[in-house]
C-alpha positions as CSV (number, residue, x, y, z in Angstrom):
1,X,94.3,100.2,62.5
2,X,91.3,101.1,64.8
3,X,91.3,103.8,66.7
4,X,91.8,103.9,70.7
5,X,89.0,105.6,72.5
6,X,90.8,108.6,74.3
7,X,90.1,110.1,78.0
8,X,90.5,114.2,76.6
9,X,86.8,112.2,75.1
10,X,84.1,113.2,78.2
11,X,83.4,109.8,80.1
12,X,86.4,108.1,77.8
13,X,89.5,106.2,78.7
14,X,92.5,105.2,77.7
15,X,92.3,102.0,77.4
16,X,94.8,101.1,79.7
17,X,93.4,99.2,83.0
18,X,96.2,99.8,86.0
19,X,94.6,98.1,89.4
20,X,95.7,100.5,92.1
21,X,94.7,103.7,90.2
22,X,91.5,105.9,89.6
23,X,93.0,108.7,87.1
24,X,91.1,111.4,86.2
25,X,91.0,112.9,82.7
26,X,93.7,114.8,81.2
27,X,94.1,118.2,82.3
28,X,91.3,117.9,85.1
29,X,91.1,117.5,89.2
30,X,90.7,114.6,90.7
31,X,92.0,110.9,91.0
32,X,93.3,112.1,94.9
33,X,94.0,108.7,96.3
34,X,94.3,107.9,100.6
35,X,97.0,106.6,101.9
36,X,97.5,102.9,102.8
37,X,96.8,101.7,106.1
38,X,100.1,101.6,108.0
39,X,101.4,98.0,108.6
40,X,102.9,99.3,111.9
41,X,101.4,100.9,114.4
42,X,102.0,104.6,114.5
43,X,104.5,106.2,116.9
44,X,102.4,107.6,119.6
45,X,103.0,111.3,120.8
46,X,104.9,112.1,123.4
47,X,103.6,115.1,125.9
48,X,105.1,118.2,125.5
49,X,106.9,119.6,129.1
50,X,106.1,122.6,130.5
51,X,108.2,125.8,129.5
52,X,108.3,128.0,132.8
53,X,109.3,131.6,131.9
54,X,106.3,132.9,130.6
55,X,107.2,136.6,130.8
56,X,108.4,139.2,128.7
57,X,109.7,142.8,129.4
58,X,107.5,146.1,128.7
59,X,108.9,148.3,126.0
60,X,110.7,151.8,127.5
61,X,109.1,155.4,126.2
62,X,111.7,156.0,124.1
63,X,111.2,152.5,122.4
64,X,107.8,153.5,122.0
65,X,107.7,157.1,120.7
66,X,111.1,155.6,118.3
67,X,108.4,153.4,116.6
68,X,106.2,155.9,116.1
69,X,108.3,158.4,114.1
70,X,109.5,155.2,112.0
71,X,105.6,154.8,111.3
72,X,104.8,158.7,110.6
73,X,108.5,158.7,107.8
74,X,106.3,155.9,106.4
75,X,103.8,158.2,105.4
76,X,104.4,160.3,103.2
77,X,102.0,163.1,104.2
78,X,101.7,162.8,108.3
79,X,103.4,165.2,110.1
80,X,106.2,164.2,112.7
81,X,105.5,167.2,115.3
82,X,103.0,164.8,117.4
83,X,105.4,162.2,117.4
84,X,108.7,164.4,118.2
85,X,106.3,166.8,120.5
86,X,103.5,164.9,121.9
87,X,103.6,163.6,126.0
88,X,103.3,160.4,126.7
89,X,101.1,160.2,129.7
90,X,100.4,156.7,129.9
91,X,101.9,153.3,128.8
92,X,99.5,150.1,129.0
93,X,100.7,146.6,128.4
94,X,98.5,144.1,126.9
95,X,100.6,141.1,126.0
96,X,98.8,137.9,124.4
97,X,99.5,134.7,123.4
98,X,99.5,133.1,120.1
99,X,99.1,129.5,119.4
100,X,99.9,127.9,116.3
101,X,99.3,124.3,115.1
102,X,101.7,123.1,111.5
103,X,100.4,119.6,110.1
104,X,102.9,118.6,107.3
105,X,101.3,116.3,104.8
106,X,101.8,114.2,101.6
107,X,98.6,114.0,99.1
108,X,99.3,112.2,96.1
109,X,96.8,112.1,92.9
110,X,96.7,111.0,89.6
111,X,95.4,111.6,86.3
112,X,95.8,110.9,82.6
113,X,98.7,112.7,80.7
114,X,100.3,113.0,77.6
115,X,103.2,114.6,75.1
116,X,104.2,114.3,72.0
117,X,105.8,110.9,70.8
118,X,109.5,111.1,69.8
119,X,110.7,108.3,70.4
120,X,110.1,107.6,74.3
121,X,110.4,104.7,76.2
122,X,107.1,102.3,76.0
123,X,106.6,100.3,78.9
124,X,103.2,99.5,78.9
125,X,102.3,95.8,80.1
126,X,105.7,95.3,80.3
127,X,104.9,94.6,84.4
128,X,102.1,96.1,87.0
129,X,102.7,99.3,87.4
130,X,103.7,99.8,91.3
131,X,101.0,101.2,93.7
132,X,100.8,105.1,93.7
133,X,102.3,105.1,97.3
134,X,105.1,102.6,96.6
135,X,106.7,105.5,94.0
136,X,109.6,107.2,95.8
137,X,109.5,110.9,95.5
138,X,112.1,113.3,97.1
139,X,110.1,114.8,100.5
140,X,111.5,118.3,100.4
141,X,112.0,120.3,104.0
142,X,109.5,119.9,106.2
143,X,106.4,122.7,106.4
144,X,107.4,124.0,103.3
145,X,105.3,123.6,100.2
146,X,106.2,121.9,97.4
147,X,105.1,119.7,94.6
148,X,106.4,117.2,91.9
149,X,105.2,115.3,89.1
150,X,106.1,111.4,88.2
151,X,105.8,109.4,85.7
152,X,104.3,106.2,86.6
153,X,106.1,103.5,85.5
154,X,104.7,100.6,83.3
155,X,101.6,103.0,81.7
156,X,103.4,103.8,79.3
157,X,101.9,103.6,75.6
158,X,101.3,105.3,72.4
159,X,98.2,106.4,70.6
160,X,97.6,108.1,67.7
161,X,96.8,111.9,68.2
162,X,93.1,112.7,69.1
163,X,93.1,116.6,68.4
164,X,94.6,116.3,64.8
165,X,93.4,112.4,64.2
166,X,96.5,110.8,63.4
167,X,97.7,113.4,60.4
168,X,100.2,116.2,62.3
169,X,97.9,119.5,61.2
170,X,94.8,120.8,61.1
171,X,92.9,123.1,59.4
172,X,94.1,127.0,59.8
173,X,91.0,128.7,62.0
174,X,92.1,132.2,60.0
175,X,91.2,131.1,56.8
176,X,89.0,128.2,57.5
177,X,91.4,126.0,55.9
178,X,91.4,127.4,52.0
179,X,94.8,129.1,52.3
180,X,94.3,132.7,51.3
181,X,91.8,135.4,52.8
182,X,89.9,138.8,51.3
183,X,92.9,141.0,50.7
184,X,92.2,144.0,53.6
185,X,93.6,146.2,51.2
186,X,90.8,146.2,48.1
187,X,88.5,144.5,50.1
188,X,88.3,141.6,47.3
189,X,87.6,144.1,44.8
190,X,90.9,143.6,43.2
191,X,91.3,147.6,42.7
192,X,92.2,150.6,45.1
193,X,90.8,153.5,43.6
194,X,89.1,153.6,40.1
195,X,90.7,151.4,37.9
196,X,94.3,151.4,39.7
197,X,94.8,147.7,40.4
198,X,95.7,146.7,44.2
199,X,99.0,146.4,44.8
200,X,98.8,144.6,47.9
201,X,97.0,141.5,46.3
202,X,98.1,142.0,42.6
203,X,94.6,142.8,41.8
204,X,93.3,138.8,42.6
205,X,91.7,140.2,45.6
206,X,92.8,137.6,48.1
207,X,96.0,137.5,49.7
208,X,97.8,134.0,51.5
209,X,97.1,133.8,54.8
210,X,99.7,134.6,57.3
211,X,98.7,132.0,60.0
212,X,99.5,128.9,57.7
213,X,101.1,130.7,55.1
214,X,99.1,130.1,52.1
215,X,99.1,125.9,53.2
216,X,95.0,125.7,54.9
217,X,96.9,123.8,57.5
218,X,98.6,124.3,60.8
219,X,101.1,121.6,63.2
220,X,99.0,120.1,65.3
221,X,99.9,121.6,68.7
222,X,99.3,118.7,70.9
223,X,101.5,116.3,69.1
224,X,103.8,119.4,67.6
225,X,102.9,117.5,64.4
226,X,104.1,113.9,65.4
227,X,101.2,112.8,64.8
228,X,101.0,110.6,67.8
229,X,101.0,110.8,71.8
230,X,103.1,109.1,74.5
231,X,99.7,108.6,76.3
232,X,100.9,107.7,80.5
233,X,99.7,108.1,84.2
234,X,101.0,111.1,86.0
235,X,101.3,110.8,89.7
236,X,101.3,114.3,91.5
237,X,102.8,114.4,95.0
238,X,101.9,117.3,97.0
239,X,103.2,118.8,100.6
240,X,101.4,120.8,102.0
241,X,101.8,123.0,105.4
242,X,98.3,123.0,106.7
243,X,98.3,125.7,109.5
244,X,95.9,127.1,112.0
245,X,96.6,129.9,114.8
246,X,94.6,130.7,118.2
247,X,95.5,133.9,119.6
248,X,93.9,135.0,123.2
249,X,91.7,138.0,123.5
250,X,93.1,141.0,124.5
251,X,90.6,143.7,125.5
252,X,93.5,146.6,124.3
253,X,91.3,147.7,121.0
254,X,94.0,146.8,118.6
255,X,92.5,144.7,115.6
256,X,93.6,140.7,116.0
257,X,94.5,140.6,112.5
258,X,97.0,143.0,112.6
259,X,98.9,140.4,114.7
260,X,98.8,137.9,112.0
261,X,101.9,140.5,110.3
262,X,104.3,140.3,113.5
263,X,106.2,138.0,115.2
264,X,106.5,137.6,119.6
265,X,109.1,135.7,121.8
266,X,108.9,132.0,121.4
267,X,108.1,130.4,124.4
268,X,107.3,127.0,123.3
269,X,108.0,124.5,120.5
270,X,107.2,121.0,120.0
271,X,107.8,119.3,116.9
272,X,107.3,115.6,116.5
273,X,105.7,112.5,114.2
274,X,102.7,113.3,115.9
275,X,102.4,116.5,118.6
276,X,100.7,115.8,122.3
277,X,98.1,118.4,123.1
278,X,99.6,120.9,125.6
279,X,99.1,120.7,129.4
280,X,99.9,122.8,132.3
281,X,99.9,126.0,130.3
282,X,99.0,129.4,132.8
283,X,96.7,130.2,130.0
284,X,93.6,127.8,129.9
285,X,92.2,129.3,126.8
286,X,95.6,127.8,124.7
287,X,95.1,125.0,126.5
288,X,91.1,124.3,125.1
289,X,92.3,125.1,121.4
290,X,95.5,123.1,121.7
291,X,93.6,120.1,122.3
292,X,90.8,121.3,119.8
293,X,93.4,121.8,116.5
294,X,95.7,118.8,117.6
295,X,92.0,116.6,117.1
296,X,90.7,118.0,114.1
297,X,94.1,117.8,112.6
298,X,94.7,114.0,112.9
299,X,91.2,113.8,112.4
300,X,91.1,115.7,108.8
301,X,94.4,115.1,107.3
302,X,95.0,111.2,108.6
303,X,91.7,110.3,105.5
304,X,93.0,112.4,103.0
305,X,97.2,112.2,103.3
306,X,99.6,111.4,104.8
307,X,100.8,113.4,108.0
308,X,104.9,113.6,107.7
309,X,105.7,115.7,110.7
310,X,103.1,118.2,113.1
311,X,104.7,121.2,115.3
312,X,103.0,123.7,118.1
313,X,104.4,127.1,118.6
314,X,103.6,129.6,121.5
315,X,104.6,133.1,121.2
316,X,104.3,135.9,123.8
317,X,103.4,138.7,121.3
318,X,104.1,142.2,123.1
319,X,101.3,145.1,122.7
320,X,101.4,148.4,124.3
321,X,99.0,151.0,124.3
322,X,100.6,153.9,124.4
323,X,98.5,157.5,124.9
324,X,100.0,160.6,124.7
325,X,98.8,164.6,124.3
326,X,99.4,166.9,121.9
327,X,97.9,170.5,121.5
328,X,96.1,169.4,124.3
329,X,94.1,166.6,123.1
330,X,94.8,162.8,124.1
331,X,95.5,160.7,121.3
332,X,96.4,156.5,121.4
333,X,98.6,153.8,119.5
334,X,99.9,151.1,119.5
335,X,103.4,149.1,119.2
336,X,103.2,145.9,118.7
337,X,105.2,142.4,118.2
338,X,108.8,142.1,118.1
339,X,109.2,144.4,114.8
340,X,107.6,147.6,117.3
341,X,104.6,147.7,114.4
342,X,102.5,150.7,115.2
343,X,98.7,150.7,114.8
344,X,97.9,154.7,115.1
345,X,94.4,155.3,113.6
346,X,93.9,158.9,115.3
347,X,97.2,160.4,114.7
348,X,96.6,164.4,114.7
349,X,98.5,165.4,112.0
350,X,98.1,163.5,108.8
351,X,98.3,165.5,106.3
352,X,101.3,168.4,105.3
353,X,100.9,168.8,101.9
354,X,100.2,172.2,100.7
355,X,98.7,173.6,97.6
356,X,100.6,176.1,95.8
């Protein structure tokens, strides 16, 4: 029987012509595949409505020098004296905002698989295969990752194997197929020491190789010696949470990435098909990147996927800037977000280890 031209083959296919899918080769990217136009027209947003309480309470001294001695028992070498001892002179709030943008989408892609044949249903040309979008899969909860794999119906068929060509084994790498290797006893001399035959090899000098067992072969472990392949089109649907956050300058000192580790009072949330860009915010900044993310999302994810669900959250995250004196020398930190997180760079007194 002639042999089918295989994909695992660079710039080789299956043979198998499904209208509707580009799949790549077995085992690499590609064969990502846009959505179909919608044949109703999409639900338009609706605008979000104004949230009016935009405030949020400043933290008491005893919340703030509580936060700090939880951050110094962190460490296991910082004192606690400046944290128990130190004055708090002065308590600065510096409370931001942080915008954040979810798109929740569906990319689906396909690309040439197989598995040993056993016995498996074979459906190829049986019908057309339905379009990759047409293939129900199971959405999971929206924003939360997730993948699954499919077999495509109808692309079904077998081939023989291409790694073994058809046979089930192929030729042991550890002893290039002859079935026995120099005995690492002797060496291949067939003796150990003067004229004391080896043991190990009963003085032949070679000894069967372990790998194959003395056969110059090994199972194929593509087709796990079946000798052929249940060669199909695997569909792989993907969700993805594609999220992007704006938070406002604050002019406090604290790094802005140490913000992205804490959480602030929700003020806002709007979760639809498709979110509105905000309006009527008190801050103007959120305002500019709302309507910035909201575009370049629809914009980005609409060509390449399919967008499922989109959600904006505001947060009011707290930061104070607490100094204090100890020893008679002003020192700063901060507390910040709802957890009371403590950024203290200068503390006084980090290290109380002694050398004995």
């Amino acid at each position: 029987m002639e042999r089918q031209p295989f994909l695992s083959q660079p710039g080789r296919d299956y043979g198998i012509n499904n209208p509707g899918y580009i799949p790549a080769a077995a085992g690499t990217p590609g064969g990502f595949l846009p959505p179909p136009m919608p044949t109703f027209p999409a639900a338009q947003p609706e605008p979000a409505l104004d949230q009016p309480q935009w405030n949020i309470p400043s933290i008491s001294e005893n919340t703030a020098r509580d936060a700090l001695l939880l951050f110094v028992k962190s460490k296991c070498c910082y004192s606690s004296a400046p944290a128990k001892d130190g004055v708090i002179t002065n308590m600065e709030a510096f409370n931001t905002y942080r915008y954040r943008l979810d798109t929740f989408t569906e990319s689906r892609s396909t690309e040439w698989s197989h598995e040993p044949y056993t016995g498996q249903t074979v459906d190829a040309y049986a019908q057309q295969p339905p379009g990759p979008w047409d293939i129900p899969a199971k959405t999971p909860q929206f924003f939360l990752d997730d993948k699954q794999f499919i077999k495509v119906p109808y692309t079904s068929s077998v081939k023989p194997c291409h790694n073994c060509l058809g046979i089930g084994r192929k030729p042991c790498k550890d002893c290039a197929g002859a079935g026995n290797k120099v005995c690492w006893v002797c060496n291949g001399s067939c003796y150990r020491h003067g004229n004391d035959r080896c043991t190990h090899c009963s003085g032949r000098g070679r000894e069967n190789c372990s790998s194959c067992h003395g056969q110059g072969s090994r199972q194929c472990d593509i087709c796990n010696g079946k000798q052929q392949l249940l060669v199909y089109i695997k569909l792989t649907v993907k969700w993805t949470n594609n999220s992007d956050a704006y938070v406002v300058e604050q002019l406090s000192g604290l790094r802005v990435e140490n913000l992205s580790k804490v959480s602030g009072k929700e003020l806002f949330r709007d979760t639809q098909y498709m979110v509105y860009p905000l309006s009527g915010f008190p801050d103007t900044s959120v305002v500019s990147a709302s309507q910035r993310l909201v575009s370049e999302h629809q914009g980005k994810y609409m060509q390449t996927s399919r967008i499922l669900q989109q959600r904006q959250i505001i947060e009011l995250i707290p930061i104070t800037k607490v100094t204090y004196t100890w020893k008679g020398k002003s020192n700063i930190y901060f507390v910040y977000g709802n957890e009371f997180k403590v950024d203290a760079d200068d503390y006084p007194a980090t290290c109380c280890c002694t050398v004995m």
